[in-house]
C-alpha positions in Angstrom: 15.1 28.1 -10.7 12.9 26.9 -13.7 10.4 28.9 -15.2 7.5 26.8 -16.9 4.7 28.2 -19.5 1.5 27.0 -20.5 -1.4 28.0 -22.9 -3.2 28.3 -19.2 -2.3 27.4 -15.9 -5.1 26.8 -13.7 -4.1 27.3 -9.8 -7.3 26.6 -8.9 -6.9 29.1 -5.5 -7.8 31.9 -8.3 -8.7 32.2 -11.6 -6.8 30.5 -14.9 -4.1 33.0 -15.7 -3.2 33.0 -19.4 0.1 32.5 -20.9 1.0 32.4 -17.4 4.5 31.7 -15.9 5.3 29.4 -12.7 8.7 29.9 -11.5 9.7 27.3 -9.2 12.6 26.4 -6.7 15.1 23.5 -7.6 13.2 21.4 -4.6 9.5 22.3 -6.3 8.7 25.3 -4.1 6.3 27.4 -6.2 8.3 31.1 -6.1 5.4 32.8 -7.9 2.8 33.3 -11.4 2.8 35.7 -13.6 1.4 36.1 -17.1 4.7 36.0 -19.4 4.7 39.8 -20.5 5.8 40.3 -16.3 8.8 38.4 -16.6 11.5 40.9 -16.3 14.7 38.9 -17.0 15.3 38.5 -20.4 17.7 35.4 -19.9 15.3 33.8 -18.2 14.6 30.1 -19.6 10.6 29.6 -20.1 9.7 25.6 -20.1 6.8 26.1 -22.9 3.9 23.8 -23.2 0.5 23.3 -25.5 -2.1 22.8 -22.5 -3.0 24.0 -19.3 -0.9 23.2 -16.1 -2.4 22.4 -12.9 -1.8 20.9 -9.6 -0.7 17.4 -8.8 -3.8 15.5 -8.3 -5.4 14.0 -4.8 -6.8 10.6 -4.7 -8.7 10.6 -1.8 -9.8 7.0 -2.1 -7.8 3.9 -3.4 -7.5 0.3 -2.3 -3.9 -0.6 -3.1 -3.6 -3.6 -1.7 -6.2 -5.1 -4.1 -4.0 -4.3 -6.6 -3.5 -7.9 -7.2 -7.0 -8.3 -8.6 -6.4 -6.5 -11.8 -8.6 -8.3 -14.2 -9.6 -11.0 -12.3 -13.1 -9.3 -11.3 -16.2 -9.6 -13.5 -17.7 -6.5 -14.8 -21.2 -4.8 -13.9 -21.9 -7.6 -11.6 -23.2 -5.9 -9.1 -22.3 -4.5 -5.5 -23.2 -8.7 -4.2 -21.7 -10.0 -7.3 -18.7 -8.0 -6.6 -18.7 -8.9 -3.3 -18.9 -12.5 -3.5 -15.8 -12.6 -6.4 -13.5 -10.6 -4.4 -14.4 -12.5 -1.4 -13.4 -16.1 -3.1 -10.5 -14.7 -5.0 -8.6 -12.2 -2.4 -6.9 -15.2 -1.1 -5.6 -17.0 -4.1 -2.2 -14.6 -5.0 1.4 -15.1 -3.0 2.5 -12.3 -1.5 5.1 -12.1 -3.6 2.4 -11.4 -6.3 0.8 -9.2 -4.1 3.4 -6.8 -3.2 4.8 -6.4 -6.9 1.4 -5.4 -8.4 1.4 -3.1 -5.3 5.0 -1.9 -6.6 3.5 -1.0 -10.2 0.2 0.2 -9.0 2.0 3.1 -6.8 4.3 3.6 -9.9 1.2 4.1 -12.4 -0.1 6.9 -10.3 2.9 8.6 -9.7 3.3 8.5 -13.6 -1.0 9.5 -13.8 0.2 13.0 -12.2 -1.0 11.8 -8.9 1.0 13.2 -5.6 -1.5 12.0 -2.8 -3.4 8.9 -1.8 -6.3 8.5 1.0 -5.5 4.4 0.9 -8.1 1.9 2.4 -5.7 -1.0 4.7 -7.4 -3.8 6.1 -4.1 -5.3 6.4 -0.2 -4.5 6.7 0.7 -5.4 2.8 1.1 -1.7 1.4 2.9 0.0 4.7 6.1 -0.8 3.8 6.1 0.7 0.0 4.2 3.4 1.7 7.2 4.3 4.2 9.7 4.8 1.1 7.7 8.0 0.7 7.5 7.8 -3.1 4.0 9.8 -2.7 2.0 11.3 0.4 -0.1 8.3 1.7 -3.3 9.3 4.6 -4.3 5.3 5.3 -7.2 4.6 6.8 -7.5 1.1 8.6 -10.8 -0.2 7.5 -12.5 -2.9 9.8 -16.1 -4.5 9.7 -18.2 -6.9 12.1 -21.7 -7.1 12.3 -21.4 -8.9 15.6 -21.7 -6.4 18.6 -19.6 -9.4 20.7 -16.8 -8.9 18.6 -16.5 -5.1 18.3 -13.6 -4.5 21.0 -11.9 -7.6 19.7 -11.9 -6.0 16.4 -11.6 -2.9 17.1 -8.0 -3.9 19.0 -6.7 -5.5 15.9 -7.2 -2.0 14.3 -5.4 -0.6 16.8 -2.3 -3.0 16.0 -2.4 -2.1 12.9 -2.4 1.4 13.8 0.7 1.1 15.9 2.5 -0.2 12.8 2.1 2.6 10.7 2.9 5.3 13.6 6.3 2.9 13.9 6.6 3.8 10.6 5.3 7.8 10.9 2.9 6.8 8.7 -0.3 8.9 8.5 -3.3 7.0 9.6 -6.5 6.6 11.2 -9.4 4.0 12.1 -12.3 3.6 9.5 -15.5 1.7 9.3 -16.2 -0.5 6.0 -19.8 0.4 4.9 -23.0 0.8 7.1 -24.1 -2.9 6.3 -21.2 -4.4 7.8 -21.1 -2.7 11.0 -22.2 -3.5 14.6 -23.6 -0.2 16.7 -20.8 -1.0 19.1 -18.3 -1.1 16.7 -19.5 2.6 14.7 -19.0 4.0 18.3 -15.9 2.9 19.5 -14.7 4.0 15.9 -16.3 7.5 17.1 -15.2 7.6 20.8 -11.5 7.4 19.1 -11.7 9.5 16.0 -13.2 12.1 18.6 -10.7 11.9 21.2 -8.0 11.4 18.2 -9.1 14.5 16.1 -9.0 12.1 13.5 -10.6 12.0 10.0 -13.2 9.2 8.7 -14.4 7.9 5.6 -17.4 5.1 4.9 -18.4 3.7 1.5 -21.7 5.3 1.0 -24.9 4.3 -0.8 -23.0 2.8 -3.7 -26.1 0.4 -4.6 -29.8 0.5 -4.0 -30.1 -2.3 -2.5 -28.4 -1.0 0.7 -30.7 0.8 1.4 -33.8 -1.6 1.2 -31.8 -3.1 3.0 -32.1 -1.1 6.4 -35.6 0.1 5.7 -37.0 -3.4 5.2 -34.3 -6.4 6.0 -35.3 -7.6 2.4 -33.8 -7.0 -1.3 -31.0 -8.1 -3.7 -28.4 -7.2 -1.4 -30.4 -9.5 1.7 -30.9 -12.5 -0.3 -27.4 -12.3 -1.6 -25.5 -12.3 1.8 -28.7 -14.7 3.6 -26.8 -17.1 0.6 -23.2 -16.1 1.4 -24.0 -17.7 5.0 -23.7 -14.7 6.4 -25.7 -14.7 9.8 -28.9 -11.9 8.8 -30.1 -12.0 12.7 -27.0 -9.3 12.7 -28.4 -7.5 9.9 -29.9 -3.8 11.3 -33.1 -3.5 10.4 -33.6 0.5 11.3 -36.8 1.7 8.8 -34.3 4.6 7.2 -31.8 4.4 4.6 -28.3 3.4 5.2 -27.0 6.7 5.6 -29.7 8.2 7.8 -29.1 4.9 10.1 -25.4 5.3 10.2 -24.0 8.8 10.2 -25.4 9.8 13.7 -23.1 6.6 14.9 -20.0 8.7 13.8 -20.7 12.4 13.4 -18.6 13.3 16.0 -15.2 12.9 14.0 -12.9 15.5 13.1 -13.8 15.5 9.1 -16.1 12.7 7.2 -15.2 11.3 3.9 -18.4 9.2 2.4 -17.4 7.4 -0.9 -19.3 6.6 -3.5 -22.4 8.3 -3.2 -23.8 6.6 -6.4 -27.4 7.1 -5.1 -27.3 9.6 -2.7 -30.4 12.1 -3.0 -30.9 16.1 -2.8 -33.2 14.5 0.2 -29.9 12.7 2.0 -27.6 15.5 1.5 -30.3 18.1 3.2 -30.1 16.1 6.0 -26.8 15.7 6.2 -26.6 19.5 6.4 -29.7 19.6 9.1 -27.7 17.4 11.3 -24.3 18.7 10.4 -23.7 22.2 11.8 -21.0 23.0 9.4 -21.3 20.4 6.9 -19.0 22.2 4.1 -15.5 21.8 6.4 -17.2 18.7 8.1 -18.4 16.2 5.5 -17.1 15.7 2.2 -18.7 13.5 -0.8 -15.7 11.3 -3.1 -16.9 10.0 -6.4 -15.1 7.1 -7.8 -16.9 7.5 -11.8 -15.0 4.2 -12.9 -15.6 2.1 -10.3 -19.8 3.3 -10.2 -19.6 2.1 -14.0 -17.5 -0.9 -13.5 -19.4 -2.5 -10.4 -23.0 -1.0 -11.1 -22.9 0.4 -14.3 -24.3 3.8 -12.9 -23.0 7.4 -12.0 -24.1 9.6 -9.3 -26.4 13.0 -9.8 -23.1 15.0 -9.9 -25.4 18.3 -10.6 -26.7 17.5 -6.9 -23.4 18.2 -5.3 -22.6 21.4 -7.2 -26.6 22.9 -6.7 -25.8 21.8 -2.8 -22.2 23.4 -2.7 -21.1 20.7 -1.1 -17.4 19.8 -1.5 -16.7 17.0 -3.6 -13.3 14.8 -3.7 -12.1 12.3 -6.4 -10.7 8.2 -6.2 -9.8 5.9 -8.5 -10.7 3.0 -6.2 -9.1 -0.5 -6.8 -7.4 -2.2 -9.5 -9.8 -5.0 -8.8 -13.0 -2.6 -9.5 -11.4 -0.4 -12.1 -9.5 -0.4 -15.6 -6.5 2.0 -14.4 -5.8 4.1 -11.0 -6.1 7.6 -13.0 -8.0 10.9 -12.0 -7.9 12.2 -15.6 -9.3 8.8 -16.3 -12.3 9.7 -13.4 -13.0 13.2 -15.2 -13.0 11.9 -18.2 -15.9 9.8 -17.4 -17.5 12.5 -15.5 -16.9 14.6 -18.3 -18.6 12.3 -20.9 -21.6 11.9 -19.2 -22.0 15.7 -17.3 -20.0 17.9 -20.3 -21.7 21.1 -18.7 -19.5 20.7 -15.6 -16.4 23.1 -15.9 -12.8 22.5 -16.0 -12.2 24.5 -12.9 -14.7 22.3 -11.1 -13.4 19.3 -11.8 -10.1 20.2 -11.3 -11.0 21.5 -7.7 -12.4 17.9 -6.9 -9.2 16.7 -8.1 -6.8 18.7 -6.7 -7.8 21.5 -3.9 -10.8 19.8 -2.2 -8.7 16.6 -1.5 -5.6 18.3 0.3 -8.4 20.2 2.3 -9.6 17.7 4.0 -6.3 15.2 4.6 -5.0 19.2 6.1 -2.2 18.0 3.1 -1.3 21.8 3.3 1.3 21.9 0.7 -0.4 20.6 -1.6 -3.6 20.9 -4.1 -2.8 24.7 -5.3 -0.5 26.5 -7.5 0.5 29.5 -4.7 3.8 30.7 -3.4 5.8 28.7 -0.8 3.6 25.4 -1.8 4.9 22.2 -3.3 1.8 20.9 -5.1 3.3 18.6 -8.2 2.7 20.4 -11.5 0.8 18.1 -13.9 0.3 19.4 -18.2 -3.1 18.2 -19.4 -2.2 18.3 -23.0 -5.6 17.9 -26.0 -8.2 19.8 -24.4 -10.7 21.4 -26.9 -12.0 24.7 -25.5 -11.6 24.0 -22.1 -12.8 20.8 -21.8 -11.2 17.7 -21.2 -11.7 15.1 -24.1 -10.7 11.2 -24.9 -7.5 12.1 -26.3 -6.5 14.4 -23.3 -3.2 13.0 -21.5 -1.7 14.3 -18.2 2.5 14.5 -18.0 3.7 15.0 -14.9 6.3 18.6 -14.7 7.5 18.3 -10.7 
């Protein structure tokens, strides 16, 4: 039995508790909290630590098999700029190359107090580090085609893949890219499945403006840039309404709905989502990925939107080919720079709580008796906020 002390810990289920005490099993089982003047045994051992202590932290949307591409992305170039680089570089790494930065990327969020990934797979490269079980993987198999002729042809490839990570007892599900690079015949087949599956979905969402100019007018930066890709624009949907509002009907009918991103989502979109959406807080959920907003676009999302909309919000890191480290505190630092009015105990529910909510990761995301959540220390924060000089070290 351990017994570990903090200035605070914040189980996030309830209120901080201060000069609180976790006691824990020897296999990480939280036994219960009390404030230290409750803790009877005088022998017992108390773990002290300058900080608060929380739960392990939930990435609910990564892209580890880009890992590869550390560096090797230009900055603020833009969703098409982005696009275009990764698209001429993803094939240029052996896969010896790709599997090792794969090796330390995993190993940097373990370290980063993370204990949970929702990991984007258009291929097989990560399932085998996933299956060593180092931390609690949810993968969703990401596929794209504009082409309504190919949908079932793709859509059976997913389904391979699929196969391979239940061989493995691997968590997983099937997952459409982004609205722009979808068929209507391949967002339903995605639905048909998730709904007879009970599955869970997630879809990059409004991350620039030019998707949505995109839909409403066939025209725009994001246009021209793929009409010079090559990419055949007589697939493009031209629908008259935003990307969202010309998408989500295509897949409401999944279990739970992870859209990622968000970076220019309005009060307008999210209002609508809750008029279509019976029960839109357990149904659709809203990950922000600061870092990679910044890195790609150079721009964050209305965060005070979410919060005055009580909707629930998750955090990701994103990939190593779009971002400088795969770190929440990193995230809410970010978040925290730019939207200090937001408090701890929000953030850390993104972080932590919201994110095992919606992968149904039940042991995880709160400090409470009989869970195993990870216990991370967030050492250097000034009054209850988290600075530049904050650090997390990972306790269990």
């Amino acid at each position: 039995m351990r017994y570990i002390s903090a200035d605070y810990i914040f189980p996030i289920s309830s209120e901080p508790v201060k000069d609180g005490v976790i006691s824990i099993d020897d296999d990480g089982t939280i036994m219960e909290i009390k404030p230290k003047s409750e803790i009877l045994n005088p022998k017992s051992e108390i773990e002290y630590h300058k900080g608060i202590i929380c739960p392990g932290f939930i990435n609910t949307h990564c892209h580890l098999e880009l890992s590869y591409l550390y560096k090797h992305i230009s900055e603020n170039a833009g969703m098409t700029g982005f696009i275009k680089e990764l698209v001429s570089k993803r094939f240029t790494f052996s896969e010896e190359q790709i599997q090792q930065s794969i090796i330390v990327a995993e190993a940097a969020m373990i370290k980063n107090g993370i204990v949970a990934v929702g990991d984007i797979s258009n291929n097989n490269s990560t399932f085998n580090q996933k299956a060593k079980g180092n931390l609690l993987y949810h993968t969703f198999i990401e596929i794209f085609n504009m082409d309504d002729g190919k949908a079932e042809e793709t859509f059976n490839k997913a389904l391979q893949l699929q196969l391979e990570t239940s061989n493995l007892k691997l968590s997983s599900s099937i997952v459409p890219h982004a609205p722009y690079t979808m068929s209507e015949t391949l967002l339903k087949l995605i639905n048909e499945y998730a709904h007879e599956n009970k599955s869970i979905i997630t879809i990059h969402n409004q991350e620039s403006e030019g998707e949505s100019e995109l839909f409403i007018s066939k025209s725009g930066i994001m246009y021209e840039a793929f009409k010079a890709m090559g990419l055949n624009t007589n697939l493009m949907r031209r629908t008259g309404i935003n990307s969202l509002q010309s998408t989500l009907p295509f897949i409401k009918d999944a279990n739970k709905i992870l859209l990622v991103h968000n970076t220019f989502t309005s009060r307008k979109d999210i209002q609508w989502i809750k008029s279509q959406i019976l029960n839109p807080k357990s149904q659709i959920y809203f990950a922000t990925c600061p870092n990679a907003n910044i890195y790609i676009e150079n721009t964050l999302p209305e965060y005070n939107l979410f919060i005055e909309e009580n909707v629930p919000v998750t955090i990701g890191t994103d990939s190593l080919a779009s971002n400088w480290s795969l770190s929440i505190l990193d995230e809410l630092k970010t978040i925290t720079k730019h939207y200090p009015t937001i408090p701890l105990q929000t953030l850390l529910t993104w972080s932590t709580k919201n994110g095992a909510e919606f992968f149904n990761f039940n042991q995880l995301g709160t400090i409470e008796k009989g869970k195993k959540p990870g216990l991370n220390l967030l050492k250097n924060i000034d009054g209850m906020k988290i600075t530049a000089q904050t650090e997390v070290i990972k306790l269990v």
